[in-house]
C-alpha positions as CSV (number, residue, x, y, z in Angstrom):
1,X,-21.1,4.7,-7.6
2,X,-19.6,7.1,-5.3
3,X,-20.4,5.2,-2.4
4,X,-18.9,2.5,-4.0
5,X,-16.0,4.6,-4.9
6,X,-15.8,5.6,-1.1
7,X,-16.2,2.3,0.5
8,X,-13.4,1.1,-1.7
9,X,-11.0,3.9,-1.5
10,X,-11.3,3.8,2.7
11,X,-11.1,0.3,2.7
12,X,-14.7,-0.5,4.2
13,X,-14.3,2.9,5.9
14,X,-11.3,1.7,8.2
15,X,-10.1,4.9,6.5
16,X,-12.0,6.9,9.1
17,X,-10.5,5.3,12.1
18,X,-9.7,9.2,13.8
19,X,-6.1,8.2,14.8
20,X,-3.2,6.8,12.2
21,X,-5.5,5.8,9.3
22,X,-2.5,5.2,7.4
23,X,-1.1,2.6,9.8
24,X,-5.0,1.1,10.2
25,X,-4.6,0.9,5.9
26,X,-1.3,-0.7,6.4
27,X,-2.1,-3.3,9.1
28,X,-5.0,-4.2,6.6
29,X,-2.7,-4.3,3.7
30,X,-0.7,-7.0,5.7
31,X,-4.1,-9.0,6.1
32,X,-4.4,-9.1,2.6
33,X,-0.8,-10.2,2.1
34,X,-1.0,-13.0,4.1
35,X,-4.2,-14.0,2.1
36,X,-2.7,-13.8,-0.8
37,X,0.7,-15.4,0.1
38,X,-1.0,-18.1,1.1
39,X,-2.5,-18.6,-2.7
40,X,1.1,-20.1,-3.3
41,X,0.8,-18.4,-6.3
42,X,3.0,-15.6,-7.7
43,X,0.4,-14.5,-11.1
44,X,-2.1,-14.6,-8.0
45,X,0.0,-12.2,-5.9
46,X,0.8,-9.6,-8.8
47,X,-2.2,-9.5,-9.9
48,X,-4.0,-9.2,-6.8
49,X,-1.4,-5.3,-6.9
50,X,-1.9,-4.5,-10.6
51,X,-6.1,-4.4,-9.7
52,X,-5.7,-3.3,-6.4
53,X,-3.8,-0.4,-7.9
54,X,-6.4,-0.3,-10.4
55,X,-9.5,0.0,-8.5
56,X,-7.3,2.2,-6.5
57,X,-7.0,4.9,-8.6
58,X,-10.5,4.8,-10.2
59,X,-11.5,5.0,-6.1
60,X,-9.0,7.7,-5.9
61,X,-10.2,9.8,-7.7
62,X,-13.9,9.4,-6.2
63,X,-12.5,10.3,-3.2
64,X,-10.7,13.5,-4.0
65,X,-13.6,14.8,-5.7
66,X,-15.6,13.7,-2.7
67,X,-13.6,15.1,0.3
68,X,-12.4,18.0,-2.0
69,X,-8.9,17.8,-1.3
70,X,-5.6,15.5,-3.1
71,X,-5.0,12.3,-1.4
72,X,-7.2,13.0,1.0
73,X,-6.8,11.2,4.7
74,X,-9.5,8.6,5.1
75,X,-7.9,6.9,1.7
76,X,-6.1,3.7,2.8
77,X,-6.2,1.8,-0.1
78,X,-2.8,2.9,-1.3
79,X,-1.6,1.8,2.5
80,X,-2.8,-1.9,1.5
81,X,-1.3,-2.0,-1.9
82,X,1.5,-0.5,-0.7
83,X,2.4,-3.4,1.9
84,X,1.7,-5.7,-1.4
85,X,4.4,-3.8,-3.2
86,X,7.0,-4.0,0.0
87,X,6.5,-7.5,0.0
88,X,6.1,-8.4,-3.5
89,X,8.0,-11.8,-4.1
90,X,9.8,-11.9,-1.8
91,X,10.0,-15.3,1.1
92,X,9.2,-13.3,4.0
93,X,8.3,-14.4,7.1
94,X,6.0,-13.2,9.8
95,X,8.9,-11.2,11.4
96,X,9.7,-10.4,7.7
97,X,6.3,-8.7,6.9
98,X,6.0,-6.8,10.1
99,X,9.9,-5.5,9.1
100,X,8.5,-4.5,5.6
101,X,5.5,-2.7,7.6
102,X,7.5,-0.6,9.9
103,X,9.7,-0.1,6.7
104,X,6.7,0.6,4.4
105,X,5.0,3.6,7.0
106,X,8.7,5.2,7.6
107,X,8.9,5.6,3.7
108,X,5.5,6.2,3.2
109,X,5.8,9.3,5.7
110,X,9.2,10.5,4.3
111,X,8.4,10.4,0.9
112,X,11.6,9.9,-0.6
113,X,12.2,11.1,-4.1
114,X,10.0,10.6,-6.5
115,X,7.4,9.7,-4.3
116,X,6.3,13.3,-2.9
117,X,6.2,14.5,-6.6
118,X,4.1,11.8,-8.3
119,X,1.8,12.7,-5.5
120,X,1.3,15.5,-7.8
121,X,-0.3,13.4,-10.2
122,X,-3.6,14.1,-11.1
123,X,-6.2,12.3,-9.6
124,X,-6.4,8.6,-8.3
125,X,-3.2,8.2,-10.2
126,X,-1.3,10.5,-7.5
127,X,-3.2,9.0,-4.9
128,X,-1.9,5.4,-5.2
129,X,1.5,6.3,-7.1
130,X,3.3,7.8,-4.5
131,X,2.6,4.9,-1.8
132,X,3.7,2.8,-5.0
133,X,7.0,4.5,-5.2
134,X,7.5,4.8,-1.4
135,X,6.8,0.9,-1.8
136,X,9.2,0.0,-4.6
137,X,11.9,1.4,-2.4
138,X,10.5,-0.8,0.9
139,X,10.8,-3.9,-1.3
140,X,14.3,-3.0,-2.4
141,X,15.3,-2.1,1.2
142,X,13.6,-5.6,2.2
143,X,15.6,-7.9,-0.6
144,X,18.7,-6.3,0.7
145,X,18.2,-7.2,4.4
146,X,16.7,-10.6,3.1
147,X,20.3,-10.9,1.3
148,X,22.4,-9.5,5.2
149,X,20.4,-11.7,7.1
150,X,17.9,-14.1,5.5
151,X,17.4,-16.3,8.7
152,X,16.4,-13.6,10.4
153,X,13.1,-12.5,7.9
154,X,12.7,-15.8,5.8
């Protein structure tokens, strides 16, 4: 199971990639969007995030115990579920989704409140909440440029 657990958590090991494994995760989480956008169907989308996250977690916490540190580098899932979260529902297009990465990473680095502390969180669950967090706050960002200028990302 802990290979499992690993292969998971680092995204078939893209995880490893030795430069910007975060931006590999999210450039993979962005592939998985536009699979799933392209289900049409919202229930599809969401839950698609809410076992992502799941799985997430439960990989999570594999990989800490594996690498022996919290949120340890090589773990990108939270990268791809993140980019599901900035774009969640919302009529993006491609120029849209590659806003809502750039967005996503610059959040994702900063860590604005909450997001640094629920990185505290023990576990898997600290893992993938605090990408979660950083990606509530890309989605809001996004609906509001969506709302100044939806020609531009819709």
């Amino acid at each position: 199971m802990q290979r499992l657990g690993l292969f998971i958590a680092t995204c078939g090991y893209l995880g490893y990639v030795p430069l910007a494994p975060g931006t590999f995760g999210s450039a993979a989480g962005l592939v998985v969007f536009f699979a799933v956008r392209s289900s049409g169907s919202t229930a599809v989308e969401l839950a698609v995030i809410a076992g992502l996250f799941a799985v997430g977690v439960w990989s999570g916490n594999v990989a800490e115990h594996h690498f022996g540190s919290v949120d340890p580098g090589p773990v990108v899932l939270d990268e791809v579920v993140g980019m599901l979260i900035t774009l969640a529902l919302l009529p993006v297009n491609v120029t849209g989704a590659l806003v809502g990465f750039f967005l996503f990473r610059a959040l994702d680095i900063v860590k604005p409140w909450p997001s640094a502390q629920f990185e505290r969180l023990p576990g898997g669950l600290g893992v993938m909440a605090d990408d979660g967090m950083a990606a509530v706050y890309g989605n809001l960002v996004m609906r509001g440029l969506l709302a100044l200028a939806p020609g531009w990302f819709a």
